[in-house]
N, C-alpha and C positions, 0 to 999 in steps of 0.2 A: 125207463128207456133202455132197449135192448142196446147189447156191445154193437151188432150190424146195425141197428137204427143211428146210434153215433156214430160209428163209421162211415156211412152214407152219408148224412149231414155234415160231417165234416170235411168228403171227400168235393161233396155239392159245393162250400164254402169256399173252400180251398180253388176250384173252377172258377167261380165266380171274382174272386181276387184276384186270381192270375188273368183272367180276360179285362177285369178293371184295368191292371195295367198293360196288357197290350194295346187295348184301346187308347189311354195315356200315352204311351210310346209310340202310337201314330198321330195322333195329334201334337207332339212338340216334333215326329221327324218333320211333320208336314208345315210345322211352324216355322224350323229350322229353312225347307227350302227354300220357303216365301222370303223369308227376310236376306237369302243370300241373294237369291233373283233379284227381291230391289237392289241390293249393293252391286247391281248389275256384276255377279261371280257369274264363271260360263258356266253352263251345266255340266261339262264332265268334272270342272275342280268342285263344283258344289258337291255332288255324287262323292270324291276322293271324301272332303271334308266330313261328308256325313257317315261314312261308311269307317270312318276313321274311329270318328267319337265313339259308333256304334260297339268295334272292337273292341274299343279300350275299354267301354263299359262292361262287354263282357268277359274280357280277363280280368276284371277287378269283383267282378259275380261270382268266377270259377276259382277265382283267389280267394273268398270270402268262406264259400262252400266247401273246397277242400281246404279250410279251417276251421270250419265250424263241424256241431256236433249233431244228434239226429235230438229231435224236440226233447224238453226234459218229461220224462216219464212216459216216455217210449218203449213199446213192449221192446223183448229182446229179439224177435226175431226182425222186424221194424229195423233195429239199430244195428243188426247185421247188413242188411238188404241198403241202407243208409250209406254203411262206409264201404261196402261191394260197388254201389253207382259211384263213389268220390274216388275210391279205385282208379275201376274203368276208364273215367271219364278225365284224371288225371294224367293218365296215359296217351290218351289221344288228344288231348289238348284243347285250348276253344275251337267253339264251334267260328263256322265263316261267319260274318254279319247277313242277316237277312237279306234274301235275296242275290247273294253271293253264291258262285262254285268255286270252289274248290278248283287248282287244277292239277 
């Protein structure tokens, strides 16, 4: 197998995982609403609640990533471009929670 034929299959993979859990992570947001709506929550505090969990999940992602390292046996230019995005993205901090602006 060619270095691009790995590359591509892993790049395919790698999509395929990250959409598994997006799709995941809409099914337990959607989980989450149902069950507050029974507990009769009004929808803007259910909204707060979920939009809550959602951030803290993702500063504890952007916590994880600018700790971690780029895969073991990762070309070097890979592992430049690796800690260039943990950088960046350090800097600017989490992202809003989905569906969120910024103001």
């Amino acid at each position: 197998m060619s270095t691009e034929q790995h590359d591509t299959d892993a790049y395919g993979q790698e999509l395929a995982r990250i959409s598994h859990h997006q799709h995941e992570a809409l099914s337990a947001r959607l989980t989450v609403f149902q069950a507050l709506a029974a507990a009769r929550v009004a929808p803007e505090q259910a909204d707060q609640i979920v939009s809550q969990l959602e951030a803290g999940a993702i500063a504890g992602a952007h916590t994880w990533i600018s700790e971690s390292s780029a895969p073991h046996g990762s070309e070097p230019r890979f592992e430049d471009g690796w800690f260039a995005g943990v950088r960046i993205e350090g800097t600017s901090g989490p992202p809003c929670p989905a569906g969120r602006k910024s103001n």
